[in-house]
PATITI-883135 format. One record per residue (C-alpha): residue number from 0; x, y, z. Coordinates in nm, 3 decimals. Layout:
<recs>
+-----+---------+---------+---------+
! pos !       u !       v !       w !
+-----+---------+---------+---------+
! NUM !       X !       Y !       Z !
...
+-----+---------+---------+---------+
</recs>
This chain:
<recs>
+-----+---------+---------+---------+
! pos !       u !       v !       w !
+-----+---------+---------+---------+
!   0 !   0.361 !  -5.055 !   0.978 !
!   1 !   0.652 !  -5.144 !   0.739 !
!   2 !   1.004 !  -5.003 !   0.885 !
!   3 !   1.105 !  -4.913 !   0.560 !
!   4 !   0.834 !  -4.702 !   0.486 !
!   5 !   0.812 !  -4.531 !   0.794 !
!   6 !   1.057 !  -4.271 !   0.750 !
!   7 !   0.871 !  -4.175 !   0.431 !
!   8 !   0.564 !  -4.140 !   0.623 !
!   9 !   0.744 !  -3.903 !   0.945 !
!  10 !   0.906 !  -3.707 !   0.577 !
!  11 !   0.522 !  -3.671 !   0.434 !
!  12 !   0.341 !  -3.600 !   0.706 !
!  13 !   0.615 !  -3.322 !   0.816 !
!  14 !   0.643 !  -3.153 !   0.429 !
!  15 !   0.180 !  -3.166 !   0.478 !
!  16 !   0.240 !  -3.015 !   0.789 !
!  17 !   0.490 !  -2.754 !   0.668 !
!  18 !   0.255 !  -2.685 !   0.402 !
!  19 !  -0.039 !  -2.611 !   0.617 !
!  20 !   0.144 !  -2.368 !   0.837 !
!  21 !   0.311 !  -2.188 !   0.526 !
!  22 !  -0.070 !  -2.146 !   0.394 !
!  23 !  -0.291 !  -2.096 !   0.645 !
!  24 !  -0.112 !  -2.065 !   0.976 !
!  25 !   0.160 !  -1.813 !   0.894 !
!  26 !   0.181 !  -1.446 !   1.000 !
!  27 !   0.387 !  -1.286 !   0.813 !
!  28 !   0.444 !  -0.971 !   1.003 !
!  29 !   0.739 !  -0.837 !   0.781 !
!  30 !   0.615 !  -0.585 !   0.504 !
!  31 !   0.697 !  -0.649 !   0.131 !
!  32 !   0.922 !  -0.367 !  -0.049 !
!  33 !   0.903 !  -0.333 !  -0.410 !
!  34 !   0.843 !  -0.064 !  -0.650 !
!  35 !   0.493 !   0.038 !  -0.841 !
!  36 !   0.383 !   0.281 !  -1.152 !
!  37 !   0.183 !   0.457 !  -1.104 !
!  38 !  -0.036 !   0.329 !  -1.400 !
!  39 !  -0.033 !  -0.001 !  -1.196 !
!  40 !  -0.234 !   0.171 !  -0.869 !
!  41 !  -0.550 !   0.112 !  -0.996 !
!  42 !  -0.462 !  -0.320 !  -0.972 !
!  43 !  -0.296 !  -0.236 !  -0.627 !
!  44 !  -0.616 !  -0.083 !  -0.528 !
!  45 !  -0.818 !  -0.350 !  -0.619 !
!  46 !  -0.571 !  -0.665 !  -0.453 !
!  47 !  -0.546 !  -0.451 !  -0.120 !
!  48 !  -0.921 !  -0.432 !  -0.121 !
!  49 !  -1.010 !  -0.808 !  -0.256 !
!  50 !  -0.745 !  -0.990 !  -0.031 !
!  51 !  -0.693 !  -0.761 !   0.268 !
!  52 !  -0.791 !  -0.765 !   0.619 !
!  53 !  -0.828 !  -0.452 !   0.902 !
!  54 !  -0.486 !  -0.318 !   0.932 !
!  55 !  -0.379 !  -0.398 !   0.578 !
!  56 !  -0.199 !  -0.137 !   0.338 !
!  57 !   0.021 !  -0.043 !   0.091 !
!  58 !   0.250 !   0.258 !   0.121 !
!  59 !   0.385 !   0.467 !  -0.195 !
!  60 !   0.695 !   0.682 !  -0.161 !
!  61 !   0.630 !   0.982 !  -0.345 !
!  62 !   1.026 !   1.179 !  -0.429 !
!  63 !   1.001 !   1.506 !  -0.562 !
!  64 !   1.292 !   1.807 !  -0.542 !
!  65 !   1.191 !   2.062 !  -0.268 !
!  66 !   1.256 !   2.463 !  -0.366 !
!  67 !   1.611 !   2.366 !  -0.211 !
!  68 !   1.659 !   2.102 !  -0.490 !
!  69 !   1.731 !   1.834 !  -0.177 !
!  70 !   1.512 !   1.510 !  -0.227 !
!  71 !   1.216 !   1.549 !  -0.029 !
!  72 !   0.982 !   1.224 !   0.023 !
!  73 !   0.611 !   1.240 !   0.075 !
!  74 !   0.356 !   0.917 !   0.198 !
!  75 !   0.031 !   0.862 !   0.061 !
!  76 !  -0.139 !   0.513 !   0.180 !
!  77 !  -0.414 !   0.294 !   0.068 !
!  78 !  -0.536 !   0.105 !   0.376 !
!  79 !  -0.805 !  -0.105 !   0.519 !
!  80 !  -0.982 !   0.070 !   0.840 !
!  81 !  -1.303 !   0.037 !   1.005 !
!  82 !  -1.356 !  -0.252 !   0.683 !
!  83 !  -1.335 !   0.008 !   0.435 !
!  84 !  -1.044 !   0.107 !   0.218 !
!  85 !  -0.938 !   0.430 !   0.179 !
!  86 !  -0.640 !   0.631 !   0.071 !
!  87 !  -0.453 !   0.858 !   0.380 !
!  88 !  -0.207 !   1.149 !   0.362 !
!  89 !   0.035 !   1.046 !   0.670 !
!  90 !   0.114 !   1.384 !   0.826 !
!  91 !   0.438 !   1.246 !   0.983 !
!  92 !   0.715 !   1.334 !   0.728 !
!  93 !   0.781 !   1.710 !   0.651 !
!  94 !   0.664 !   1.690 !   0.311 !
!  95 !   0.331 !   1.564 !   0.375 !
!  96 !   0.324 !   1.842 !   0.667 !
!  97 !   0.338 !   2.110 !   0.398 !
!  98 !   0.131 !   1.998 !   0.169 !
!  99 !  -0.161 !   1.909 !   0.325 !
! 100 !  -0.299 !   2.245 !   0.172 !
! 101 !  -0.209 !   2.105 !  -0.170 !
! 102 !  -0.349 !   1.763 !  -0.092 !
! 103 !  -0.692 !   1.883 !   0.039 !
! 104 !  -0.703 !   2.120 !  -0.294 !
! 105 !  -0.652 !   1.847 !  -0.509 !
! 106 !  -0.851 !   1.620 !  -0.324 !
! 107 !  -1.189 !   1.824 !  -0.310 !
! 108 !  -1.106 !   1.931 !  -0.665 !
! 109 !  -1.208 !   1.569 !  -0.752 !
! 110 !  -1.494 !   1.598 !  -0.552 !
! 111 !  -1.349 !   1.417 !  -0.248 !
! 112 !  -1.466 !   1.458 !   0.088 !
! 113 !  -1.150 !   1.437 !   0.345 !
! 114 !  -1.102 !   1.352 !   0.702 !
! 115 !  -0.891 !   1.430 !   0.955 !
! 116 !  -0.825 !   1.177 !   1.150 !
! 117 !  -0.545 !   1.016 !   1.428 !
! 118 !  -0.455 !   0.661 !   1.551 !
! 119 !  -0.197 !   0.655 !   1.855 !
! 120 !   0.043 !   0.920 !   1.716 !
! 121 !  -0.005 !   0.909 !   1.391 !
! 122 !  -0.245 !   1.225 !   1.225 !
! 123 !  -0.360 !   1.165 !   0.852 !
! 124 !  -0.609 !   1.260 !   0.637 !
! 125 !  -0.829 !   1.017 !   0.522 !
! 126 !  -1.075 !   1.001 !   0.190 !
! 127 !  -1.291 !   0.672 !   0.155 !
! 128 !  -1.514 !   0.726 !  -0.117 !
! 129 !  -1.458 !   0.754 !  -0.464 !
! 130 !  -1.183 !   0.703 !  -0.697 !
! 131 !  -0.912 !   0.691 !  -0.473 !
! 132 !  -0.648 !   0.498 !  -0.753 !
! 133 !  -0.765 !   0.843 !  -0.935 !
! 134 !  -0.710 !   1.087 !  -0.653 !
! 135 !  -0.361 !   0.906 !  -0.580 !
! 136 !  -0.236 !   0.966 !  -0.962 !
! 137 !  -0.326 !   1.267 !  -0.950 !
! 138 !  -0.162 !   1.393 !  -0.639 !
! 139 !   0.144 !   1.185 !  -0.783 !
! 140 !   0.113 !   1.416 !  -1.078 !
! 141 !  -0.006 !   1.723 !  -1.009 !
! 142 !   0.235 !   1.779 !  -0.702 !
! 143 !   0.479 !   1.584 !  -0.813 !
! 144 !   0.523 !   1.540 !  -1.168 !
! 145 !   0.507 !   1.190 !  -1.170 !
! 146 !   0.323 !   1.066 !  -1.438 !
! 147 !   0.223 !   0.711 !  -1.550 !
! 148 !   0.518 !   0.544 !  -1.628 !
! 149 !   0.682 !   0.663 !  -1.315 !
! 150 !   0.788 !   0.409 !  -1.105 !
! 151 !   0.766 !   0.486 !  -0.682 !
! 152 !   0.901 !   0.305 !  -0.407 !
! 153 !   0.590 !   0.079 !  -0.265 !
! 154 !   0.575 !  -0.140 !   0.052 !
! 155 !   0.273 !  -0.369 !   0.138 !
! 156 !   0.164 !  -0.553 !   0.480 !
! 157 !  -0.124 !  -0.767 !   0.531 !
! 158 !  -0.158 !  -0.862 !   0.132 !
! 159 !   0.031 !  -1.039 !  -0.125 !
! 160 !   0.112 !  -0.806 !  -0.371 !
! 161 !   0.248 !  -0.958 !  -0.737 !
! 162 !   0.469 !  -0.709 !  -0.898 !
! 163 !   0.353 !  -0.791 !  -1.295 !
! 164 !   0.369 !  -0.445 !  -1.514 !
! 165 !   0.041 !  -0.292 !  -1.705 !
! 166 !   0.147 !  -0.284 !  -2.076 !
! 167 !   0.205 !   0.095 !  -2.175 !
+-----+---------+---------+---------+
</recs>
């Protein structure tokens, strides 16, 4: 081999190598935080199921005032379980506590069979057929008030997600 080309070589084969890992090797254990509309959960929907794996989801923060005026934040998940999405309402936060009544209302409203359901700690309702980018704008709306154009805080694990906004 020529000397002078041999630290060109070590420098290609590392960057290859580098590449490789960044592609296929990785886990990337850290979730992605961004924010959505909720026009946009119908795309989310569809990249969480087309690129995601058991144990993927995406989280949306939904804010709304509580009778007290304070902020009060509520979770409402699409995730990948048992190989089929779905869309949970995480009874861990206070909010989603009280309105499970109001979630289950809404949900069979749409026609939507729910599930209870709990993993380790963590109780949640579950729905897995249907519309679910449906059912989650209109929970976002109709307990909410958040309507299309609303943007909510949104974090993602197990997927790439690409932030590009629906035209209005």
């Amino acid at each position: 081999m020529n000397s002078a080309l041999a630290p060109f070589i070590v420098l290609a084969i590392i960057l290859v190598g580098s590449w490789i890992y960044q592609r296929f090797l990785r886990i990337d254990d850290e979730p992605t935080y961004s924010q959505i509309r909720i026009a946009d959960l119908q795309r989310l929907f569809h990249a969480l199921r087309s690129h995601a794996e058991e144990g993927s989801f995406a989280v949306l923060t939904l804010r709304a005032a509580d009778a007290n005026g304070a902020a009060a934040e509520a979770y409402v998940q699409f995730s990948i379980e048992g190989g089929r999405i779905g869309l949970d309402w995480l009874l861990q936060s206070q909010r989603n506590i009280s309105d499970r009544a109001r979630f289950v209302e809404v949900a069979r409203a749409l026609g939507h069979a729910v599930n209870e359901r709990q993993t380790g700690d963590v109780r949640y309702l579950r729905v897995d057929q249907g519309d679910l980018p449906h059912l989650a704008a209109a929970l976002a709306e109709r307990l909410y008030g958040l309507g299309p154009n609303n943007a909510v805080p949104l974090m993602c694990e197990g997927f790439e997600w690409k932030n590009r906004q629906s035209a209005v």
